[in-house]
C-alpha positions as CSV (number, residue, x, y, z in Angstrom):
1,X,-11.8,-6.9,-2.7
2,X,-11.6,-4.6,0.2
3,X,-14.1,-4.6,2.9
4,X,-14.6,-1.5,5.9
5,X,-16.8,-2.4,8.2
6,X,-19.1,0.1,9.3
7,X,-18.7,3.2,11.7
8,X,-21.7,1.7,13.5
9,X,-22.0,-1.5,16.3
10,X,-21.4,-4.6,14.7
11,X,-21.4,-8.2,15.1
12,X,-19.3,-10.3,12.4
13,X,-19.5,-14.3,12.0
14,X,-18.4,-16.8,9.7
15,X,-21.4,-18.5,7.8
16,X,-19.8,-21.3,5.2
17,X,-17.1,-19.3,4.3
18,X,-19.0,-16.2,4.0
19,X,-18.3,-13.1,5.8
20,X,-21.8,-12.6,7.5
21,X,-22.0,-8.4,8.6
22,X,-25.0,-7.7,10.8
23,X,-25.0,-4.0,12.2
24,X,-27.4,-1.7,13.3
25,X,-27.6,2.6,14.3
26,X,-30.2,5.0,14.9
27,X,-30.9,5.8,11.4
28,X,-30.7,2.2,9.9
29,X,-32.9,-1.0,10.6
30,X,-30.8,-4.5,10.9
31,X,-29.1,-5.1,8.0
32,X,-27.0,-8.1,6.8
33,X,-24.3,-8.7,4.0
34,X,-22.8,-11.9,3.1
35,X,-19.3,-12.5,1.4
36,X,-17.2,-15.0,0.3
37,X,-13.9,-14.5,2.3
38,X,-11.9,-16.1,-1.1
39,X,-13.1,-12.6,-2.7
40,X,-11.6,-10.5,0.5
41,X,-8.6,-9.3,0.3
42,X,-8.1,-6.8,2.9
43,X,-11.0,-5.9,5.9
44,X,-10.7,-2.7,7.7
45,X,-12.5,-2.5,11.4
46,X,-13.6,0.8,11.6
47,X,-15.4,1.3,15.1
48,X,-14.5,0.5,18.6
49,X,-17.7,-1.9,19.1
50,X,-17.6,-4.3,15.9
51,X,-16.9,-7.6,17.0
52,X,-15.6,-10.4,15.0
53,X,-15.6,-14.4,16.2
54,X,-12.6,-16.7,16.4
55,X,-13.2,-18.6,13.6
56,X,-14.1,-15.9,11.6
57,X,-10.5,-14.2,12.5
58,X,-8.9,-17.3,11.4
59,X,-10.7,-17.9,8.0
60,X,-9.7,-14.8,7.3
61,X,-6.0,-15.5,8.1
62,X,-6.6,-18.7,5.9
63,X,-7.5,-16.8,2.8
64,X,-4.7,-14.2,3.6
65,X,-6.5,-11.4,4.1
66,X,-4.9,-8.5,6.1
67,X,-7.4,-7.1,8.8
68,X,-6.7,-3.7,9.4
69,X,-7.6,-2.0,12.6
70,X,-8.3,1.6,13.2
71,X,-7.5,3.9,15.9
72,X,-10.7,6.4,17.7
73,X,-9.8,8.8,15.2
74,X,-10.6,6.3,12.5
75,X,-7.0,5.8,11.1
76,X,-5.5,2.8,10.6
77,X,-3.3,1.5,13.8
78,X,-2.9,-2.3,13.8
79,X,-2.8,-5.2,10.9
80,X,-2.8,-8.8,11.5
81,X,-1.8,-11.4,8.6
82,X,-1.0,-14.9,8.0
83,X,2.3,-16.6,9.7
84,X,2.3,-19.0,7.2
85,X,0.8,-18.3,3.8
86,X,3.2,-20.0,1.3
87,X,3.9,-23.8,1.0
88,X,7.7,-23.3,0.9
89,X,8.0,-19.8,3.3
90,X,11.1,-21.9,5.3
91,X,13.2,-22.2,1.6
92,X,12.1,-18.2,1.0
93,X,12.8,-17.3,4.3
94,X,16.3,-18.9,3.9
95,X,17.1,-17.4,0.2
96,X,15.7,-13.9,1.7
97,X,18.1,-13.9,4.7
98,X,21.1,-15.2,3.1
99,X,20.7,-12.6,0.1
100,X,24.4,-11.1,-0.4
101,X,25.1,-6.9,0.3
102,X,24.9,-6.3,-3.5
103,X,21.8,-8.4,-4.3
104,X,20.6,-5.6,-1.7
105,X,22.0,-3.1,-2.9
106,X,21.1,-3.7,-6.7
107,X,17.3,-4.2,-5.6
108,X,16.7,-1.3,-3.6
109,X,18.5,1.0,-6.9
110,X,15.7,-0.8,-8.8
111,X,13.3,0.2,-6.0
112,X,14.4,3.9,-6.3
113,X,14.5,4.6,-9.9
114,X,10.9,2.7,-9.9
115,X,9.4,5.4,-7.4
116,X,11.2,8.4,-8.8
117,X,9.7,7.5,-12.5
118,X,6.3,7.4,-11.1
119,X,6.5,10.4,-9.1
120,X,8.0,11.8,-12.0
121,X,4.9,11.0,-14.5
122,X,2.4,12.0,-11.7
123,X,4.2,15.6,-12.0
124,X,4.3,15.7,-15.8
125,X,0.4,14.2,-16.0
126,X,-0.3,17.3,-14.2
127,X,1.7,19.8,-16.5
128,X,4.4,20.0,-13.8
129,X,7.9,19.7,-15.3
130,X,9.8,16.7,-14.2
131,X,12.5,16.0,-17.0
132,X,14.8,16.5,-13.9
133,X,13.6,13.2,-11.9
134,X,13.3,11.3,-15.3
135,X,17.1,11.7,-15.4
136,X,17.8,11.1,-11.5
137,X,15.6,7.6,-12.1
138,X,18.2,7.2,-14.4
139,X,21.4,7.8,-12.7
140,X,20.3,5.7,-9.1
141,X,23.5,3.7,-8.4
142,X,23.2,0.6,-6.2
143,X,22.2,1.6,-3.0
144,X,21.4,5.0,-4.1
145,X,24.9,6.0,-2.7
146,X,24.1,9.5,-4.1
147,X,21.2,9.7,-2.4
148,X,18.7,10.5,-5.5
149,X,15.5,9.4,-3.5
150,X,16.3,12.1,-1.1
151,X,16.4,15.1,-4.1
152,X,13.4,13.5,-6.2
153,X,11.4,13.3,-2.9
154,X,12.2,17.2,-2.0
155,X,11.4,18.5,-5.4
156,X,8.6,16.6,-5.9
157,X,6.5,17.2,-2.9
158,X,7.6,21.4,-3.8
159,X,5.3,20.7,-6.5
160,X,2.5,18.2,-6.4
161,X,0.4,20.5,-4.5
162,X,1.0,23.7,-6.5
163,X,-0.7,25.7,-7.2
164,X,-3.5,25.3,-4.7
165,X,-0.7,24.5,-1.4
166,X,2.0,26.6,-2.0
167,X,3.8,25.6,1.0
168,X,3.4,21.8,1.5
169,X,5.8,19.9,3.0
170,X,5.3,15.8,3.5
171,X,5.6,14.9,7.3
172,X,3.6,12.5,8.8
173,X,2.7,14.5,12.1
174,X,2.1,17.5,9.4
175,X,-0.7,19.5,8.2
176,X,-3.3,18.5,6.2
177,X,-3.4,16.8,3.2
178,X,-0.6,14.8,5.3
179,X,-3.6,13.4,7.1
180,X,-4.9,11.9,3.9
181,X,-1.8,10.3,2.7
182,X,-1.3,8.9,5.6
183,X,-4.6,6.8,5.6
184,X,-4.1,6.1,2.2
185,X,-0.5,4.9,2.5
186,X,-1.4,2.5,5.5
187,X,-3.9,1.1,3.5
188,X,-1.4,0.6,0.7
189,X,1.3,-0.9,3.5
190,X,-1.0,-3.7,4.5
191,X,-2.0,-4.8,0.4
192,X,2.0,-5.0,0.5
193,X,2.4,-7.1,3.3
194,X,-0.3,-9.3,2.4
195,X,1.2,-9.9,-1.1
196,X,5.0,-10.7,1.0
197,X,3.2,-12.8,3.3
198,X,1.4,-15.0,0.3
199,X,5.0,-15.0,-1.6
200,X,6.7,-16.7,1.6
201,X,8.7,-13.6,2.7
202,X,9.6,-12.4,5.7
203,X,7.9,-8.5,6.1
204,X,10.3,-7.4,9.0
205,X,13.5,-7.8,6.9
206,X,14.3,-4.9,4.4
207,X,16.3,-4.8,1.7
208,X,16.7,-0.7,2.7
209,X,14.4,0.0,5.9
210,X,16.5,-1.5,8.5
211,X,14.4,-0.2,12.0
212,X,14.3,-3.3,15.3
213,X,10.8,-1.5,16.0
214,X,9.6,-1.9,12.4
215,X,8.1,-5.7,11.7
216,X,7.7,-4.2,8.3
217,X,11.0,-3.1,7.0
218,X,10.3,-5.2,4.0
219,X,6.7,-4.2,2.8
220,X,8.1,-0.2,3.4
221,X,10.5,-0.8,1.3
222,X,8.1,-2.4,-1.5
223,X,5.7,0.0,-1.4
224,X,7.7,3.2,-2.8
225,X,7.1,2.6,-6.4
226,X,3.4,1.9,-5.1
227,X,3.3,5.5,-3.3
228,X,1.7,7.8,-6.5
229,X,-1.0,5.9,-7.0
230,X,-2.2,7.3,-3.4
231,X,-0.9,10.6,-4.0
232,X,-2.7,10.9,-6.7
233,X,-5.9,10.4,-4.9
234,X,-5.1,12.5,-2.4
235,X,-4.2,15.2,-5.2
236,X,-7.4,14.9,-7.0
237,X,-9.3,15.9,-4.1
238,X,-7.3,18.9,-3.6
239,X,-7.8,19.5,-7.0
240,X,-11.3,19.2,-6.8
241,X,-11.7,21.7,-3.6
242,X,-12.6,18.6,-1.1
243,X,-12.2,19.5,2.4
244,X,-9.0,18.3,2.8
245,X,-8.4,19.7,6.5
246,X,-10.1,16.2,7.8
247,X,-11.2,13.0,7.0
248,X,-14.5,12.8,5.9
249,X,-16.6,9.5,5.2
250,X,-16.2,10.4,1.8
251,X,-12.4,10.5,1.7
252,X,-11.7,6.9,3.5
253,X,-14.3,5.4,0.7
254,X,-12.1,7.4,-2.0
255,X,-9.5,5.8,-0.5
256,X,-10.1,2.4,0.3
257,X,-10.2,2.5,-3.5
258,X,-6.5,1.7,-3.7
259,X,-6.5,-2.0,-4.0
260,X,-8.4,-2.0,-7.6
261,X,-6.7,0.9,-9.1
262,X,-4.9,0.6,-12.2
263,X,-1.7,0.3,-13.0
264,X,0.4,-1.0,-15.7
265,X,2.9,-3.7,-14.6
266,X,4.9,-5.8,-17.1
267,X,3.2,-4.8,-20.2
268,X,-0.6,-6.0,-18.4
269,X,-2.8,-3.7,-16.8
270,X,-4.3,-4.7,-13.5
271,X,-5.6,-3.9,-10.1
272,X,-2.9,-2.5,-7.6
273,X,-3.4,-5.7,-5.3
274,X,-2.9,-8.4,-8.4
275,X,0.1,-6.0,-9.3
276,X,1.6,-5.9,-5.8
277,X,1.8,-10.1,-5.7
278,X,3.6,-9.9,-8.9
279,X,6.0,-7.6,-7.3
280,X,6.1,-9.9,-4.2
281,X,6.5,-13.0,-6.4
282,X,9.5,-11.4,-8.8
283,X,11.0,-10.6,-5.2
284,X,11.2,-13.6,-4.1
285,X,12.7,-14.7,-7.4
286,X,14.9,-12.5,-7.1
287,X,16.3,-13.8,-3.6
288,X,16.1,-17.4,-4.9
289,X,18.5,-16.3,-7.8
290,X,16.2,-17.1,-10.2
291,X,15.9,-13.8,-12.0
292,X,17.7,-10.4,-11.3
293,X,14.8,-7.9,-11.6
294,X,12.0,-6.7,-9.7
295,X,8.6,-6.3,-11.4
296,X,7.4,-3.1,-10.5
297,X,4.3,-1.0,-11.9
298,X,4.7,1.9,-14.1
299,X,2.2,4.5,-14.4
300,X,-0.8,3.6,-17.2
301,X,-1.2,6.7,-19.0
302,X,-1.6,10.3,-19.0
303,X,-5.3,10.8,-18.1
304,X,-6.2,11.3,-14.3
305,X,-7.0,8.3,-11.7
């Protein structure tokens, strides 16, 4: 479950392991919400005066949810998460840091054709040829030493928001929808670093994403395949004529959506936070030589999120 606290003063307490909400504004009386923190998997504070106690902070770390924090503009800016959320993080840590240049390169080529296969069935779900990125997934080498993610990622953003932005181009200081995707990717970072933090993995080092300012090389590199699910969000509502040129109250709840959206992963369908800790979990396999493949979602069917 994903909680966002309200754009409106609020005090926040623990209350037997619930998550007790009390806010008030102008246009509402007092109001209070309790919630088990076991069923909270990600909080979002949302406004500059909501205030959370000590031990509610750390109950929250204890159940490993991520508490996102957001900027005046309402966009997510911090996250804090649990140091220690696995029983044997020392072992993982070791396995993760003494995993050998090929293991590297053979899981981020695993990461790539993952995320160029989704993009690619995002395209062709809207009637937008893609045979082309089908057959890059294909040909990733380790590492990507031919640089495929790169060609997929131009091509594909050419397209996704034809007809209705001819001229898109994905930057994160760009215009809008970039504003969107943004929100809805750091929503989608933090369901990734929760998952590494309750598989006993260390976020800040990547298997790709190698940045000394970055304390989440890892979770960046995880979340590519993730990526479509958001853009497809953020493509519905341009689809659907939403105003797109700013962040409306309706848009964060659209996207704060993202941790119970589909998606198929190893044959099950599930929601995109259960799937992301069976990515983590394969991961870590995967460093502690126990298996040699990363389990990564695929895109449910044709019909639109």
């Amino acid at each position: 479950m994903l909680v966002r606290l309200p754009e409106a003063e609020a005090a926040i307490a623990l209350a037997q392991d619930q998550l007790d909400e009390r806010f008030t504004a102008a246009y509402q009386k007092e109001a209070v919400a309790s919630i088990p923190i076991e069923d909270i998997g990600l909080v979002v504070l949302d406004h500059a005066q909501v205030v959370l106690s000590q031990a509610l902070l750390a109950t929250l770390l204890e159940y490993n949810v991520a508490v996102i924090t957001c900027n005046a503009q309402h966009m997510p800016q911090g996250l804090f998460f649990p140091l220690a959320a696995h029983t044997v993080q020392t072992e993982r840590f070791k396995h993760q840091l003494e995993a050998s240049a090929p293991l590297m390169k053979n899981l981020w080529q695993q990461t790539v054709s993952a995320k160029i296969m989704n993009q690619a069935a995002l395209l062709v779900q809207y009637n937008i040829p893609a045979r082309n990125m089908q057959e890059w997934a294909r040909q990733v080498k380790s590492g990507d030493s031919e640089n495929h993610e790169s060609r997929a990622s131009a091509y594909y953003w050419s397209k996704l928001f034809t007809p209705d932005i001819p001229n898109f181009r994905r930057h994160r200081e760009g215009e809008p929808p970039n504003q969107l995707l943004n929100y809805g990717y750091a929503i989608l970072r933090a369901i990734i670093a929760r998952a590494l933090a309750g598989s006993g993995l260390l976020p800040t080092r990547g298997i790709f994403h190698r940045n000394k300012y970055n304390a989440f090389c890892l979770a960046d590199d995880i979340m590519e395949p993730y990526r479509p699910w958001v853009d497809a969000l953020v493509k519905n509502m341009v689809v659907q004529q939403e105003d797109y040129q700013k962040i409306t109250k309706f848009q964060k709840q659209v996207l704060l959506n993202i941790p119970t959206l589909d998606v198929l992963i190893d044959g099950e369908r599930s929601p995109l936070m259960v799937a992301a800790q069976r990515t983590t979990a394969s991961l870590a396999r995967c460093f502690a030589g126990e298996q040699r493949k990363i389990v990564y979602p695929e895109w449910p069917d044709k019909k639109k999120p």
